[in-house]
N, C-alpha and C positions, 0 to 999 in steps of 0.2 A: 330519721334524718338522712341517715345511706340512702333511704327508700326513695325519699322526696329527689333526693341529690341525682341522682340514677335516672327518679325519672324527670327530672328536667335536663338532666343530661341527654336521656332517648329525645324530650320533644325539640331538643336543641338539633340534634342530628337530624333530625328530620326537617327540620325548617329549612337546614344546611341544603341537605339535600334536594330539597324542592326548588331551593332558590338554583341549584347548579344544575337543575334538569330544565327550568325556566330559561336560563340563560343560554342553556345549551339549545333547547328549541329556536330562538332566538336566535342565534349562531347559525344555526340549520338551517330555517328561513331566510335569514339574512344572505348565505353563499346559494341559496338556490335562485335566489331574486338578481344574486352577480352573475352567475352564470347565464342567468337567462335573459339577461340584458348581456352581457357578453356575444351570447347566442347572436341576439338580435344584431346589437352590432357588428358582428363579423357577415352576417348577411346583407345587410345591407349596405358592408362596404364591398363584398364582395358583386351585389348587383350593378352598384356605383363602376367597379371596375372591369367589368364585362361590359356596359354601356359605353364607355370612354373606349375601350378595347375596339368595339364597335363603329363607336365615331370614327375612330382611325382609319379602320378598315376599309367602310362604306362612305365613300365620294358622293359629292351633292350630283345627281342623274341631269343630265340633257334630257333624256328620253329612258322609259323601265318599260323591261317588257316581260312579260309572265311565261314561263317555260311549261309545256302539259305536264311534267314531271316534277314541276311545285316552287321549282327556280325560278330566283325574279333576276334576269340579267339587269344590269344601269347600263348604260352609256354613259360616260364618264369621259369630259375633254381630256383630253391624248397628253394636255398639260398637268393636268391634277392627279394624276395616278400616284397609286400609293411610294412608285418606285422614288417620287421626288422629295419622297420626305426625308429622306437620306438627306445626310449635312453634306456628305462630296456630289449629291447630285443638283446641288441648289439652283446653281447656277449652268446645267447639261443643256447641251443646244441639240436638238433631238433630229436623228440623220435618219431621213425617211428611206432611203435605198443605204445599201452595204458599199463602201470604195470598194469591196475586192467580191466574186462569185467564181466558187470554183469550177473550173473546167474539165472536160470529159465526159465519155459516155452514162457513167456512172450518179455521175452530177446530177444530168439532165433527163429531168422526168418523162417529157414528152420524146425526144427520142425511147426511152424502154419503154414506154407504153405503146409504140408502134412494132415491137417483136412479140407481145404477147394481148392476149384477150385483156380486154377491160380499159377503161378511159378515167385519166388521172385529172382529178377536180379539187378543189379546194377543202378540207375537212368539213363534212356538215353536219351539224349539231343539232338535239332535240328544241331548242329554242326560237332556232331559222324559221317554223314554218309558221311561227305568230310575227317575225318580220324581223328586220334588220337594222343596225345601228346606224347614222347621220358620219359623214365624212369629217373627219377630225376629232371623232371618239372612237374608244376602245371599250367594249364590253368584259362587266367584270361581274364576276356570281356574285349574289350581294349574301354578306355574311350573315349568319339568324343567330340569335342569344342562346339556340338551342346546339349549335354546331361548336361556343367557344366552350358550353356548359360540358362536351363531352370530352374534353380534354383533362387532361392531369391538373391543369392549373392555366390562366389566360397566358403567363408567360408563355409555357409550351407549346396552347393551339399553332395547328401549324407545321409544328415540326413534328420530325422523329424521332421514334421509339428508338432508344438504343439499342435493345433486345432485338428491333427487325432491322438491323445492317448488318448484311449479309459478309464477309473479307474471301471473292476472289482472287487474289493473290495468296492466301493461303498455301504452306509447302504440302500440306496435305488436308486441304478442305473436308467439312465434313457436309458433304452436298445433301444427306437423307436427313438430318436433322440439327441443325445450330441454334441453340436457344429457340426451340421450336417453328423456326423458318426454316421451311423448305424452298432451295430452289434448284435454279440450273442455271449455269453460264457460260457464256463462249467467252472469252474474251484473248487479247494480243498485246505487248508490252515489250520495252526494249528499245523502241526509236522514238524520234521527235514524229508526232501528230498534228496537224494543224486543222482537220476537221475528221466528221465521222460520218456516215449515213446509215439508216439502219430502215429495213421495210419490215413492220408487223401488224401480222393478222390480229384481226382485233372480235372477242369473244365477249362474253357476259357469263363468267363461271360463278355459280351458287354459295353464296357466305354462309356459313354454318350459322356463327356464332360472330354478334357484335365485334368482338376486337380481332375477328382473322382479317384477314383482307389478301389478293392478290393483284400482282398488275404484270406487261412485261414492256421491257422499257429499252432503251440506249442509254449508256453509263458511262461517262468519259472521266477519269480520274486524275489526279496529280499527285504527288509527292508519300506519304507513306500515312499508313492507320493509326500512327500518333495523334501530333496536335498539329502538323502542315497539310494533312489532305486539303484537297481542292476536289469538288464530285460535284459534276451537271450531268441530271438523269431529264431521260423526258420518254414519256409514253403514253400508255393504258393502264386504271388500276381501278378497281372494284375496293373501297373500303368503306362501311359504316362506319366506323368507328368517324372517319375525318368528314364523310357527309351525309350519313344520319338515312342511307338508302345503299340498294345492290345496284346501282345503276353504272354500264361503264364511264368511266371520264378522264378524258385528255387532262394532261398533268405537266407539270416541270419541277425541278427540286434542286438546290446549291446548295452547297458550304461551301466554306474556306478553312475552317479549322475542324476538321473530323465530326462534324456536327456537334461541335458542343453549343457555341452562343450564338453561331452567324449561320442564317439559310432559310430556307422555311417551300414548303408546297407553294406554286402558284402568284398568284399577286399576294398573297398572307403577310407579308415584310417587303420592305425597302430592298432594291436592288437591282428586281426584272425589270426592266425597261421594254413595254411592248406596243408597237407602232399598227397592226393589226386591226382593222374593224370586224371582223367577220369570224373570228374564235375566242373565244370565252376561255380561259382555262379553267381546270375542274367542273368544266360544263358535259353535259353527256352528249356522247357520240351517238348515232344511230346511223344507218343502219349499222348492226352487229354480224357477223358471221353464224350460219346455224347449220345442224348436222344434213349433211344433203343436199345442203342447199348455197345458196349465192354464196358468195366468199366474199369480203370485205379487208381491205389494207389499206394501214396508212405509214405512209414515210418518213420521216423525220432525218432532216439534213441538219448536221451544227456545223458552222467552221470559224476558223479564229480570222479576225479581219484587221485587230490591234493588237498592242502588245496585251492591252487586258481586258478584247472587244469580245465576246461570242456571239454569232448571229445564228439564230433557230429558223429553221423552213417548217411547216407542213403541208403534210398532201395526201390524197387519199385515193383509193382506187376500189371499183365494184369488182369484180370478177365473177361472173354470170356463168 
């Protein structure tokens, strides 16, 4: 009877146990079927939000024109630019010349270009020589699902890395490595500024690796590395990581809060206000400067014209 008892107690365990391996496969399958619908849907809400991302970015064309270097510029009426999606600029009645240009030698381009070699022209870009945009548009790179894809996240396309903001103001900068950006600065502080000008040579320096980049720029700053900075930079900058190539290109970049939520590269956000048919930003420059050879600069003028107006120039010069 023990015997019998024993062993229908063994074939009971084992029923047990088959049933709790059944169930447990069943379980197993079950979370890997959530997951992978999980999967799916985090994918394709994530496609869904790069599209929309998209949409934002990219205005319905007047006219698109195909850049040698894979750019499709749009021509985009001068009224629909991304800067009016802004809620304070709903209603912005858009002032095609500045009330104020500053004066002096310094100013004026076409006086210094009569002291020195070379003839100052308007920035020309690799997309100019397939043609030009129609009068009451502004050319704008058009954004690729592959350029918001290399970002951290669609929120961040755009902006910067915290890790590459450089602080000169620093009491003792560390100019040979900060969070592995290397740079170099001039800079001046201390009085009221009401504009800047800066003339730079412009190169096409070799990216190692996807996430370096370099550029050199004009950097006007306000208030302190907390959460009140104010920074409008505008230059040249070499980065794959922001467009997917080593090519150089004219750039511009804001905050208002130390770059934490407000700013962004270029037209990429509400803000830039540009009246411009004839530059693209983050469009590629050419010519570039080479060892030996011709020399290439371009100018960049900002000056303040409101209490919270900034007006951008560019310009460029050969030097043969």
């Amino acid at each position: 009877m023990t015997r019998k008892m024993g062993s229908c107690a063994c074939g009971g365990g084992a029923a047990h146990f088959s049933r709790n391996r059944v169930l447990a496969l069943v379980f197993c399958l079950w979370s890997l079927v959530s997951l992978s619908c999980a999967a799916r849907l985090s994918v394709s809400r994530e496609k869904l939000e790069v599209q929309k991302h998209l949409n934002r970015l990219n205005k319905p064309a007047v006219k698109s024109i195909e850049s040698p270097d894979g750019d499709t510029i749009d021509c985009v009426h001068m009224s629909h630019q991304p800067a009016f999606d802004h809620p304070y600029l709903k209603d912005h009645k858009i002032q095609m010349r500045p009330s104020y240009h500053p004066e002096g030698r310094v100013f004026d381009d076409n006086k210094a270009s009569t002291e020195s070699k070379g003839t100052t022209n308007p920035i020309t870009q690799l997309w100019h020589v397939n043609g030009k945009c129609p009068e009451g548009t502004i050319p704008i790179r058009r954004t690729k699902k592959d350029d918001v894809l290399r970002a951290s996240s669609v929120k961040r396309y755009g902006k910067k890395k915290h890790r590459a903001i450089p602080q000169p103001r620093s009491a003792d900068p560390d100019l040979i490595n900060e969070s592995g950006h290397q740079h170099a600065i001039a800079y001046v502080e201390g009085d009221k500024y009401y504009g800047a000008k800066a003339t730079i040579n412009v190169w096409e320096p070799k990216i190692q690796q996807a996430n370096e980049f370099s550029l050199s720029q004009l950097w006007i700053l306000g208030g302190s590395f907390g959460q009140d900075l104010n920074s409008i930079e505008a230059g040249w900058q070499v980065s794959p990581d922001l467009y997917g190539d080593n090519n150089t290109r004219l750039f511009t970049y804001w905050t208002s809060d130390a770059y934490q939520a407000t700013g962004c590269y270029n037209l990429l956000c509400s803000g830039f206000i540009q009246i411009n048919s004839e530059i693209a930003m983050g469009a590629s420059i050419s010519p570039v400067s080479g060892f030996r050879s011709s020399q290439y600069d371009i100018s960049i003028l900002v000056w303040k014209v409101k209490s919270k107006a900034l007006v951008f120039t560019f310009s460029s010069k050969l030097n043969s």
